[in-house]
C-alpha positions in Angstrom: -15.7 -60.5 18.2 -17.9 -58.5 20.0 -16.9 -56.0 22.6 -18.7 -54.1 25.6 -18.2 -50.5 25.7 -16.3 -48.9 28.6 -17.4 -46.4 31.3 -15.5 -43.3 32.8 -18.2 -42.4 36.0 -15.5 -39.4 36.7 -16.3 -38.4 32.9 -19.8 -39.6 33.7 -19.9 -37.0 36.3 -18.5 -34.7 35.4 -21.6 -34.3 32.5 -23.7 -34.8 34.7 -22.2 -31.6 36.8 -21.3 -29.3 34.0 -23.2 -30.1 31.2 -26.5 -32.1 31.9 -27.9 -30.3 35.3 -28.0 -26.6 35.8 -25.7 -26.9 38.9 -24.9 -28.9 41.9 -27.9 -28.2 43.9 -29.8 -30.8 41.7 -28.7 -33.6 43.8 -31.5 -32.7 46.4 -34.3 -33.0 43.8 -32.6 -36.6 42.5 -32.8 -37.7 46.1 -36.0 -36.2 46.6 -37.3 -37.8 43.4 -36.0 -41.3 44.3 -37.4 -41.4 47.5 -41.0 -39.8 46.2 -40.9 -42.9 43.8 -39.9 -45.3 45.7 -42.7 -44.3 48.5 -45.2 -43.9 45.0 -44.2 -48.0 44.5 -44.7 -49.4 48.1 -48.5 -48.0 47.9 -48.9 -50.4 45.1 -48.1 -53.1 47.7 -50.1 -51.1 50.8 -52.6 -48.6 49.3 -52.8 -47.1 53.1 -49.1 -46.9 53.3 -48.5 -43.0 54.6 -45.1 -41.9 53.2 -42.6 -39.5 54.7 -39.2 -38.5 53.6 -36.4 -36.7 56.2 -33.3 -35.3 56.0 -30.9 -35.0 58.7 -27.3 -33.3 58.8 -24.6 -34.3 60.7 -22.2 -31.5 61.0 -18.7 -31.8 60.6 -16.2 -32.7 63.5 -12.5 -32.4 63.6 -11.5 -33.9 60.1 -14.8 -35.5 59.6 -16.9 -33.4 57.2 -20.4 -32.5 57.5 -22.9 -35.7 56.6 -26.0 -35.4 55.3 -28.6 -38.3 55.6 -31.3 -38.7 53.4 -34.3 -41.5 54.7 -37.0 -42.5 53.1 -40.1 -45.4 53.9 -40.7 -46.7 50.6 -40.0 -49.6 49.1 -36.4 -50.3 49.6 -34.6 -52.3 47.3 -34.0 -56.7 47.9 -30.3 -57.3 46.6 -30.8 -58.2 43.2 -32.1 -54.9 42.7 -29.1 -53.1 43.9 -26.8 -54.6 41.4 -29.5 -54.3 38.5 -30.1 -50.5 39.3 -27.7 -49.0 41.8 -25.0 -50.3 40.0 -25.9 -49.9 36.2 -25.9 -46.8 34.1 -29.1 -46.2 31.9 -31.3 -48.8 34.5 -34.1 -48.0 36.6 -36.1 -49.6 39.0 -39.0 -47.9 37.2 -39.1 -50.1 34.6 -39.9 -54.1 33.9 -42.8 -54.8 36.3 -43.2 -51.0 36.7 -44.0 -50.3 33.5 -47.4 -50.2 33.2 -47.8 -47.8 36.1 -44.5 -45.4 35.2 -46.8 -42.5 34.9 -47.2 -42.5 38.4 -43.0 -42.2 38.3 -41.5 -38.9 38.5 -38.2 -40.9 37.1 -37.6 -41.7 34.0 -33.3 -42.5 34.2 -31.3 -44.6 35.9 -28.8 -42.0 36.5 -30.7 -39.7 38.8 -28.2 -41.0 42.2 -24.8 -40.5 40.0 -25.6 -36.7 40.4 -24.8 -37.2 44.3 -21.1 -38.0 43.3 -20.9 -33.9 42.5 -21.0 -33.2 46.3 -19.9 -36.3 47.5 -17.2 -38.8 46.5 -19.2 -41.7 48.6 -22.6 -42.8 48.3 -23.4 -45.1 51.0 -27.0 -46.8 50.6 -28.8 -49.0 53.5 -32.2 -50.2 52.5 -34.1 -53.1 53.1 -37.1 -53.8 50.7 -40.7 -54.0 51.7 -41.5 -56.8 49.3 -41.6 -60.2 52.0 -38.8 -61.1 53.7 -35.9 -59.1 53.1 -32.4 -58.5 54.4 -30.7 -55.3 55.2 -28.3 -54.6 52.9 -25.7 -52.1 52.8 -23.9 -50.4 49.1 -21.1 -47.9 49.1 -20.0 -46.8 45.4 -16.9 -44.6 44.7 -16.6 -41.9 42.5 -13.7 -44.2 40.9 -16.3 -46.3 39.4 -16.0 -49.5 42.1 -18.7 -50.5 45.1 -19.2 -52.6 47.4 -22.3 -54.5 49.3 -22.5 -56.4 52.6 -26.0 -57.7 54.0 -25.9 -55.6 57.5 -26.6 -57.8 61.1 -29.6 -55.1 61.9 -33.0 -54.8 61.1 -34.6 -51.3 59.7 -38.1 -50.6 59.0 -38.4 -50.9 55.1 -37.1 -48.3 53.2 -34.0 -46.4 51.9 -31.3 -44.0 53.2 -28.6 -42.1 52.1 -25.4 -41.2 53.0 -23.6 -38.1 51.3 -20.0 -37.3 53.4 -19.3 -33.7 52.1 -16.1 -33.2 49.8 -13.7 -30.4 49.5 -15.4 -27.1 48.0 -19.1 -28.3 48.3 -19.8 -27.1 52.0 -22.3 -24.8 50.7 -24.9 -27.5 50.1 -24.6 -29.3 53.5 -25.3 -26.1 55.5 -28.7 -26.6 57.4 -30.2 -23.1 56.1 -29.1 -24.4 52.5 -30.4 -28.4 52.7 -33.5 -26.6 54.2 -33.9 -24.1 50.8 -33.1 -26.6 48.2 -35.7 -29.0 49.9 -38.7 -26.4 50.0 -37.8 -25.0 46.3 -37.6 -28.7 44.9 -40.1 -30.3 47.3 -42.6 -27.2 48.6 -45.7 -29.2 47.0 -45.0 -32.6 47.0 -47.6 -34.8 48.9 -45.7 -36.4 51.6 -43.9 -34.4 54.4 -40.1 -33.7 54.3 -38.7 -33.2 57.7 -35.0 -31.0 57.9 -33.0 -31.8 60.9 -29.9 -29.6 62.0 -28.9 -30.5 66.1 -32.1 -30.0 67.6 -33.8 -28.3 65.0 -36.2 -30.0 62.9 -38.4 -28.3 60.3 -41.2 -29.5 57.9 -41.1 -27.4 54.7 -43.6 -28.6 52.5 -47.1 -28.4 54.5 -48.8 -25.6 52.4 -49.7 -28.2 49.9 -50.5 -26.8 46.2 -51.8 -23.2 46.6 -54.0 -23.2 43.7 -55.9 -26.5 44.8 -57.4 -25.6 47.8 -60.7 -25.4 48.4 -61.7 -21.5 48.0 -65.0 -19.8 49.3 -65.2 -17.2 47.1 -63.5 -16.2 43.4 -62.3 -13.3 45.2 -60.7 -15.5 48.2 -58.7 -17.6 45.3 -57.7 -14.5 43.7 -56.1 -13.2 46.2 -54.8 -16.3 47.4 -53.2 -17.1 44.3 -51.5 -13.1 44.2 -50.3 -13.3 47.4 -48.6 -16.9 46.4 -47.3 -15.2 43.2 -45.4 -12.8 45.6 -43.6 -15.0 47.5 -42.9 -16.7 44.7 -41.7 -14.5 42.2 -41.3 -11.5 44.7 -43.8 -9.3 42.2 -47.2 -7.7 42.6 -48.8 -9.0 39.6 -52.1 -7.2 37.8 -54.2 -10.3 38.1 -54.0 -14.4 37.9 -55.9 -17.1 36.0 -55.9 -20.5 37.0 -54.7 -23.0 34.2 -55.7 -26.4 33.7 -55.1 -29.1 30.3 -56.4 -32.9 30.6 -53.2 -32.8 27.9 -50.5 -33.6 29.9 -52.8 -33.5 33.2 -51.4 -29.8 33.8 -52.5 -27.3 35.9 -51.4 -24.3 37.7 -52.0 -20.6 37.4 -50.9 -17.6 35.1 -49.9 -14.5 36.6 -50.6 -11.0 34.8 -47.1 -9.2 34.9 -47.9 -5.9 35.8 -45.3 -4.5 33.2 -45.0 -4.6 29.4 -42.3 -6.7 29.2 -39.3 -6.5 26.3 -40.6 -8.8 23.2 -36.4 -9.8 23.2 -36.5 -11.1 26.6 -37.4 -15.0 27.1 -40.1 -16.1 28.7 -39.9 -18.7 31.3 -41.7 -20.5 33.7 -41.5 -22.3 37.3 -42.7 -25.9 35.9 -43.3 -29.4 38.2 -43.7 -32.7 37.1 -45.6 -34.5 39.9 -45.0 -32.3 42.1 -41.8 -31.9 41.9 -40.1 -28.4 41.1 -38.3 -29.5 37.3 -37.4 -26.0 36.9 -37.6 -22.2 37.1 -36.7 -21.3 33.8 -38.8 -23.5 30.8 -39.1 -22.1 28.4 -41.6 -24.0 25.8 -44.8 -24.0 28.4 -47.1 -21.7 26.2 -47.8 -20.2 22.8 -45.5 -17.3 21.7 -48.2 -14.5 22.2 -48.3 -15.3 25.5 -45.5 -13.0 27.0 -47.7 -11.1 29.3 -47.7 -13.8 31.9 -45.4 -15.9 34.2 -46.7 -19.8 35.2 -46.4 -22.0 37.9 -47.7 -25.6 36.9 -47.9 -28.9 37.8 -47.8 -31.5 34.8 -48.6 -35.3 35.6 -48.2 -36.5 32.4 -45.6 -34.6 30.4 -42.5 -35.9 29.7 -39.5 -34.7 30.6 -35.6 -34.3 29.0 -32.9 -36.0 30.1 -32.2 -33.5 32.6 -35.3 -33.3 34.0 -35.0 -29.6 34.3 -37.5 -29.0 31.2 -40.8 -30.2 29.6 -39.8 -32.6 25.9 -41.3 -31.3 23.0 -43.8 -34.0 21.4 -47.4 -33.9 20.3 -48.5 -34.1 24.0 -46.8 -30.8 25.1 -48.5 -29.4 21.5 -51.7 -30.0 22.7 -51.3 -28.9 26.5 -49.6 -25.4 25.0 -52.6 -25.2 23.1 -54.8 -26.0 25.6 -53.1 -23.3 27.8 -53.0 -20.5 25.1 -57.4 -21.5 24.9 -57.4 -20.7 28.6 -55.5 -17.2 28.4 -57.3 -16.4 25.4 -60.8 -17.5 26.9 -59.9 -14.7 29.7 -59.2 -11.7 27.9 -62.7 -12.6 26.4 -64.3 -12.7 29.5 -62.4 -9.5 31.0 -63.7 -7.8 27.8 -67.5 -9.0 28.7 -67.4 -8.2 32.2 -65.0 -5.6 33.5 -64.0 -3.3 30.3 -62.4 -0.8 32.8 -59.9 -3.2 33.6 -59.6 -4.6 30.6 -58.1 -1.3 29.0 -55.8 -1.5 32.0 -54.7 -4.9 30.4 -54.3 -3.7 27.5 -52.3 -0.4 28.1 -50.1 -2.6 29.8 -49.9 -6.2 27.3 -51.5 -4.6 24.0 -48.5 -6.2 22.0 -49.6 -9.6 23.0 -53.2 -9.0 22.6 -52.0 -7.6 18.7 -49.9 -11.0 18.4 -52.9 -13.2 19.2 -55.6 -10.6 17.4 -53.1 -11.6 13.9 -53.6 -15.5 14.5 -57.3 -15.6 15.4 -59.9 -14.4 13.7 -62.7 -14.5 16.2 -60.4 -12.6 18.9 -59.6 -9.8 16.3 -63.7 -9.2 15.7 -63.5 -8.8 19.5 -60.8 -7.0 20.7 -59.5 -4.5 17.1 -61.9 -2.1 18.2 -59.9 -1.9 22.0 -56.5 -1.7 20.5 -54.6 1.4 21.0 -52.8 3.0 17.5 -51.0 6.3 16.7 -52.2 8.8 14.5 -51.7 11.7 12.3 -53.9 13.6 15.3 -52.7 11.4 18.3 -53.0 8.1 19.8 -56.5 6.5 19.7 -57.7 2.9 19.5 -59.2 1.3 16.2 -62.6 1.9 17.5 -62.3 5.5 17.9 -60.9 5.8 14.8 -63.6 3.7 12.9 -66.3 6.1 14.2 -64.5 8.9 12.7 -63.2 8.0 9.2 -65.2 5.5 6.5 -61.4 4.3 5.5 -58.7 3.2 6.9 -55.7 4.6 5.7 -52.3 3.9 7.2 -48.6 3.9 6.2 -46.6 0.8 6.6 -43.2 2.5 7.3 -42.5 4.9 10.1 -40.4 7.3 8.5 -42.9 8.0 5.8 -45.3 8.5 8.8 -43.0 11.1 10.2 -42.9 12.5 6.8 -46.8 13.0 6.2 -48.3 13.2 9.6 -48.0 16.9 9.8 -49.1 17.4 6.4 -52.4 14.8 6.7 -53.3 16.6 9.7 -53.9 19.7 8.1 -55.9 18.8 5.7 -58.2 16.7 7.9 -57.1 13.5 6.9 -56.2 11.0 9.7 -53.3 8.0 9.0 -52.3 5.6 11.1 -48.7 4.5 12.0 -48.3 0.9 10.9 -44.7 0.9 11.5 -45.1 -0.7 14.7 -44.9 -4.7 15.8 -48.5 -6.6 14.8 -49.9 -2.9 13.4 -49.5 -3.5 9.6 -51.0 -6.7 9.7 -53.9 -6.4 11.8 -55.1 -3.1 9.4 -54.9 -5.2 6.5 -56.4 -7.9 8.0 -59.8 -5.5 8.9 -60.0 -5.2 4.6 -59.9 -9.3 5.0 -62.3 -10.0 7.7 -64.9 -7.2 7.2 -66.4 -7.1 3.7 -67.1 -3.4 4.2 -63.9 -2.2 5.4 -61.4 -0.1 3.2 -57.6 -0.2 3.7 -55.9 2.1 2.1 -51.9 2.5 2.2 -50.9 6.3 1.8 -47.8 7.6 1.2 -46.3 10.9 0.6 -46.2 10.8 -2.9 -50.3 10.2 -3.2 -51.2 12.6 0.0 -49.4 15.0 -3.2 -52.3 14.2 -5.4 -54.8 15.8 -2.9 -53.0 19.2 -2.6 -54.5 22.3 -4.5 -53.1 22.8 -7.9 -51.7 26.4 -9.2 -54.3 28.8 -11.2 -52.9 29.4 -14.2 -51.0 33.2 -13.1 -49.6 31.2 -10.4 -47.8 28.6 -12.8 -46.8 31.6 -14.9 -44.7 33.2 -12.0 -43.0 29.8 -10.6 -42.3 28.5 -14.2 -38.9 30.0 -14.1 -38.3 28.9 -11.0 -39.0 25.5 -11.2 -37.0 24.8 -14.3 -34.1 26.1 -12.3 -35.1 23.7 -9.3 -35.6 21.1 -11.5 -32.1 21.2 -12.4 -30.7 22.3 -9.4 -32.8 18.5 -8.3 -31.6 16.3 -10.9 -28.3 15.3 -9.4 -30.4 14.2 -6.2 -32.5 12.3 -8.3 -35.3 14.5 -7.6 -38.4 16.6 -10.0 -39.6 19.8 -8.7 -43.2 20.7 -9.0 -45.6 23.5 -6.8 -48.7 23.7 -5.2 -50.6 24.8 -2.4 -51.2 23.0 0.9 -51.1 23.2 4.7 -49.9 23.9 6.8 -48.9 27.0 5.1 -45.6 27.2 7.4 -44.2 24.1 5.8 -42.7 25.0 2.8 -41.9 21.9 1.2 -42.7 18.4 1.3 -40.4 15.6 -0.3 -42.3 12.9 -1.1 -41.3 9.0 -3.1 -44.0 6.4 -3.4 -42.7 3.0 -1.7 -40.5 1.3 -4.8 -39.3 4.8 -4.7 -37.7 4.8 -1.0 -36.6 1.4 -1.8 -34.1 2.7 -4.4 -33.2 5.7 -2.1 -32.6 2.5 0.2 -30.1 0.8 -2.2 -28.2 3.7 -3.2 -27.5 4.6 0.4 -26.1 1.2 0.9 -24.0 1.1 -2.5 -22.6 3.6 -1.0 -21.1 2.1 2.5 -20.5 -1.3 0.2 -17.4 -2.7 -1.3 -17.5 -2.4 -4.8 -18.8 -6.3 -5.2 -21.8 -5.7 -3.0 -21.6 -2.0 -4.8 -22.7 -3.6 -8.4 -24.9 -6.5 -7.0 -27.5 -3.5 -5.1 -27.2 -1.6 -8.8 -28.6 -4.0 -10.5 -31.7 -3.9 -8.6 -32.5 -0.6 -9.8 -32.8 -2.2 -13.3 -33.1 0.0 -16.6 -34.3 3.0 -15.1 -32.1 3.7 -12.0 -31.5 7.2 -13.8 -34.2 8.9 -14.2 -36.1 10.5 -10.7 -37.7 8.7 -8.3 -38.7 11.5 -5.6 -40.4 14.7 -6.0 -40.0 17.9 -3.9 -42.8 19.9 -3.4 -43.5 23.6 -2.8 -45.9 25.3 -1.4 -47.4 28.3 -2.4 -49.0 29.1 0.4 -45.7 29.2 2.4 -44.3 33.4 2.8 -40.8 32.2 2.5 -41.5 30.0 -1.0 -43.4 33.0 -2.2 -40.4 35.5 -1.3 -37.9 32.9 -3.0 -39.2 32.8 -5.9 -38.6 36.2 -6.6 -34.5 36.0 -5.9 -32.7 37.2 -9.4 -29.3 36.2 -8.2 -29.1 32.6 -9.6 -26.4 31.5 -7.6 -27.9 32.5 -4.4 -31.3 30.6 -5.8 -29.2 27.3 -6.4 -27.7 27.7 -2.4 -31.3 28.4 -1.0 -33.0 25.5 -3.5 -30.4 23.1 -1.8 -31.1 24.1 1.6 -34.2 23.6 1.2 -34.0 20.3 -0.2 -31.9 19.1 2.7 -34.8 20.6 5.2 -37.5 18.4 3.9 -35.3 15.5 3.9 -34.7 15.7 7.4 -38.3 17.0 8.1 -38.8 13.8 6.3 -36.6 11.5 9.0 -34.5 10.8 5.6 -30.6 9.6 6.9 -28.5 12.0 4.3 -26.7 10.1 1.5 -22.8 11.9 0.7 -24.2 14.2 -1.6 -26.6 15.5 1.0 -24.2 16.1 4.0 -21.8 17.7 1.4 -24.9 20.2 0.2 -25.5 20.5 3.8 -22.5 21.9 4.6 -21.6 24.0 2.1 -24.9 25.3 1.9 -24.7 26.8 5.6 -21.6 28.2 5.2 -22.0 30.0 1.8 -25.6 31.6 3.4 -23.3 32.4 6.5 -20.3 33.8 3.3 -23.3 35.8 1.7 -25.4 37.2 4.7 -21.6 38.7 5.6 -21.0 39.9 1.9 -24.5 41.5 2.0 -23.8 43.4 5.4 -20.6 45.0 3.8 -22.4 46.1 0.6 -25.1 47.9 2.7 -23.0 48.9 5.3 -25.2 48.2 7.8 
C-alpha cells in the first residue's frame, strides 16, 4: 500500500524563517520576485505590455493591525492554477509550458509565497489572469495549513495582489520607512517601477536603473560614476573600480578597489542580483580566491541560484563566470602596469598580497609584475626589481626567525637576503629559478652564512684552543659545538647558527617537552639514530673586544657562567623561544654574575 507523505506548513515555516532565509525581511523580495515574473510571463502574451508593481500600507486601527498590499499587472493566475501552485509545496507556475523560457524567471521554487506566513498568519490572494476570459478569484491560506477560494462578483484589471495582515512581533516590517527600504535594497535595479504608498505619500524607489549601464561620455564620467555609486552603496571611498562582464552566466557588474589591505582571515563577500533582483549582500563564491582586494556588485542572468535564493549554486557555469571575472581583474592590473605605473605602486602598497597570490598561479602575470613586488631585506624593504639590479643571486631564507638570526650578520658583510617567511614570498623566489633559465635561488641559513666568515691564523687558534675545548663542553648538554672566527659586525660576539633539519630537531625537543609522555616518545623517534650528537654551532668572534677579553678569564668557574650567558644571548639574538634548560641557565647565570660582581667588590674593597 502506498502512502502520501504528510505536511506541517507551521514546521514548513518555520524553515523557512530560521533556517532557509537569512531573516524575515525576505518576504519583500519573494513578493517582489513573484510579481517581476509574473509581469516577465504576460509579455509573452503582449510584448508591449509595460509592467509596474506597488505597494501600499494600510496602517493599523483600533485592533486591526497594519495591512500591507502588494499589486501587481502581470499575468494573474485562472483557477486551476491557484490550486496547482498556490496551494502545492515544491510547484511553480514557472514550469510546464514555461519551461522553455524559465531563464527569463527569477523563480525557481514553489515555495517563494510560504515565506509571507513569517509576518503574517493570512495570505489573502485576488487575481484574475490575463490569458482570455477569466474570473476574479479570491484565495485566503492559513498558517494552519487550510485555504479557501471563492470566484469574487467584481472585475480587476488582470493581475495579482496581496494581502499580508501584520501579526504580533512583526510590526517592524509593515512600517512605511521599513516597506520603503526593503523594497529599494531588493528591488533598486529591477526594470519596472515599484511605487510605496503610506496615507498620502507615495514614493518610486527604483528609477536610477543599473548604474553601471548607462550610457557614459567619457571613461572618466563612468569612473566616477561608478565610485560615487560604490559609496552609497557600501558607504566606502574606494581606490578605483572596474567594470565586470562574463557571457558565462550573462554577469556583469563592477569591482571596486578597497582602499585598505584587507585581513587574508576575513571573508570576502559580495552584493549579488539575479535578474535584477538583490539575492544577497554577503556571497561568498563570486570570484577566485586571489581576489580579496575587491568588493562586487553584479547582476547574473543566467546563474543559478540555491534553494534560498540568497546565493549563487556552485556548478560548471559559476566555474566559468569566476574565471571569467578573475580574467577581467587580472587583465587590469596589466593594463594599470602599462599605463599608469604611479598608481599602480599605489595598488600594490595597498593589495600586494593578492597580486603575490595571483603572481604564484600564473606564469605570464609573475614575468610582469615580480619585478614591482615589494620584499624585506637584510638592508631594508625593496621590490624584486631593485634587488635584481643589485645582486646576480637571489638568496633568501624561508623561515623568519632564521632571518632575524642572520640579517644583521649578512648585512655586514655586504650580502643582501630576503625574508621569505612571509605569505606567497617563498614561493614566488623559487619560482624566478623556474621560470627564468638564468636566475639563481639560493636558500641561506645561518649555518652556511658561517662558511663565509674569516677563518683564525694559526696564533689565533693557538690562543682560543683552550678555550674552546672548555666551551665545547660547557655546549654539549645544549646540544651545541663551539668553534671561532672572525666576522662583522665586530660588536656581535656570537652567532648561533643550525642548518634547517637542524632547527627542526630543536623544534621537536621543545615540543617533547610540553607533551605527555606518549606524544613525548612518538616526536623522539623522529630524531632517529643520531638525536645525540650536536646539531647547532655557536660561533665566536674574534673580532668582538669582549670575546677577546674572555678568553683570557683563568677562573674556570666564572668561564663556564659567562660561556652560558653568552649562549643564552645569541639564542635570543637569534628569536630562539628558550627550551627548560635555557631559562634555567638564564637564571642562574644572572644571578651568580650579580653573586660574583658582589664577591669581587668586597675582595678589592672598592
Amino acid at each position: 500500500m502506498d502512502f502520501k507523505f504528510q505536511i506541517d506548513l507551521r514546521g514548513i515555516i518555520d524553515i523557512l524563517s530560521n533556517h532557509l532565509y537569512s531573516g524575515p525581511q525576505v518576504f519583500v523580495r519573494e513578493l517582489l520576485q513573484n510579481a517581476v515574473d509574473a509581469i516577465r510571463a504576460r509579455t509573452q502574451l503582449d510584448a508591449e505590455h509595460e509592467g509596474e508593481i506597488s505597494l501600499e500600507l494600510v496602517p493599523h486601527r483600533g485592533t486591526n493591525p497594519a495591512t500591507l498590499v502588494m499589486a501587481d499587472n502581470g499575468v494573474g493566475l485562472a483557477e486551476s492554477e491557484i490550486h496547482q501552485f498556490l496551494a502545492t509545496i515544491g510547484a511553480s507556475s514557472k514550469r510546464d509550458e514555461l519551461a522553455d523560457r524559465r531563464s527569463e524567471f527569477i523563480g525557481q521554487f514553489g515555495i517563494g509565497l510560504l515565506s509571507c506566513f513569517v509576518v503574517s498568519d493570512e495570505i489573502v490572494v485576488i487575481t484574475r489572469s490575463a490569458r482570455g476570459p477569466a474570473a476574479t478569484i479570491e484565495w485566503r491560506g492559513k498558517s494552519d495549513g487550510t485555504y479557501t477560494m471563492k470566484p469574487l462578483d467584481r472585475d480587476i484589471a488582470p493581475g495579482t495582489q496581496v494581502y499580508l495582515r501584520c501579526k504580533p512581533g512583526c510590526e517592524e516590517y509593515f512600517e512605511p520607512a521599513r516597506v520603503r527600504e526593503l523594497a529599494e535594497h531588493f528591488g533598486g535595479l529591477l526594470p519596472y517601477p515599484i511605487k510605496v504608498t503610506a496615507g498620502r505619500e507615495s514614493q518610486l524607489v527604483n528609477s536610477a536603473g543599473v548604474p553601471w549601464r548607462q550610457e557614459f561620455s567619457s571613461d572618466r564620467e563612468r569612473r566616477a560614476t561608478l565610485l560615487n555609486y560604490g559609496r552609497k552603496v557600501f558607504e566606502a571611498d574606494f581606490f578605483d573600480c572596474v567594470p565586470l562582464r562574463s557571457s558565462a552566466g550573462q554577469l556583469d557588474g563592477v569591482a571596486f578597489v578597497l582602499p585598505f589591505s584587507p585581513s587574508l582571515a576575513t571573508k570576502r563577500t559580495h552584493r549579488v542580483y539575479l535578474k535584477r533582483m538583490l539575492l544577497s549582500e554577503n556571497a561568498e563564491n563570486l570570484l577566485p580566491e586571489w581576489a580579496f582586494f575587491v568588493k562586487c556588485v553584479v547582476n547574473a542572468d543566467d546563474l543559478r541560484p540555491t534553494a534560498s535564493r540568497e546565493s549563487f549554486y556552485e556548478d560548471e557555469l559559476l566555474d566559468q563566470a569566476r574565471e571569467a571575472l578573475g580574467n577581467t581583474l587580472r587583465d587590469y592590473l596589466v593594463q594599470l602596469a602599462r599605463s599608469d605605473p604611479k598608481r599602480l605602486r599605489q595598488l600594490i602598497g595597498l593589495h600586494y598580497l593578492s597580486i603575490k597570490a595571483l603572481a604564484v598561479q600564473d606564469d605570464e602575470f609573475y614575468r610582469l609584475f615580480m619585478d614591482w613586488l615589494p620584499f624585506e631585506t637584510s638592508e631594508g624593504e625593496m621590490t624584486f626589481g631593485e634587488y635584481r639590479k643589485q645582486h646576480d643571486v637571489v638568496r633568501y631564507t624561508p623561515n623568519l626567525d632564521q632571518f632575524r638570526q642572520i640579517a644583521q650578520v649578512a648585512a655586514a658583510q655586504s650580502l643582501c637576503v630576503i625574508n621569505g617567511a612571509y605569505t606567497y614570498d617563498a614561493e614566488l623566489l623559487e619560482r624566478f629559478g623556474q621560470l627564468f633559465p638564468n636566475g639563481q635561488v639560493e636558500i641561506v641559513d645561518a649555518s652556511a652564512l658561517a662558511q663565509t666568515f674569516e677563518e683564525l691564523s694559526l696564533d689565533e687558534q693557538e690562543r682560543m684552543f683552550a678555550f674552546l675545548q672548555l666551551a665545547d663542553a660547557v655546549l654539549r648538554k645544549f646540544r651545541c659545538a663551539a668553534e671561532a672566527k672572525k666576522f662583522q659586525p665586530a660588536e656581535l660576539p656570537t652567532l648561533y647558527t643550525t642548518d634547517t633539519a637542524a632547527y627542526f630537531r630543536r623544534s621537536v625537543d621543545q615540543a617533547r617537552e610540553i607533551s605527555d609522555d606518549h606524544w613525548s616518545g612518538v616526536l623522539g623517534n623522529l630524531h632517529g639514530k643520531k638525536r645525540d650528537e650536536p646539531y647547532a654551532q655557536l660561533c665566536f668572534n674574534c673580532l668582538n673586544p669582549l670575546v677577546r677579553k674572555v678568553a683570557r678569564i683563568e677562573d674556570k668557574k666564572l668561564l663556564e657562567r659567562v660561556i652560558q650567558m653568552l649562549y643564552v644571548q645569541a639564542l635570543l639574538l637569534g628569536h630562539h623561544p628558550l627550551n627548560s634548560k635555557e631559562m634555567a641557565v638564564l637564571n642562574e647565570g644572572l644571578l651568580g654574575l650579580i653573586e660574583w660582581g658582589v664577591d669581587a667588590k668586597r675582595e678589592t674593597g672598592r
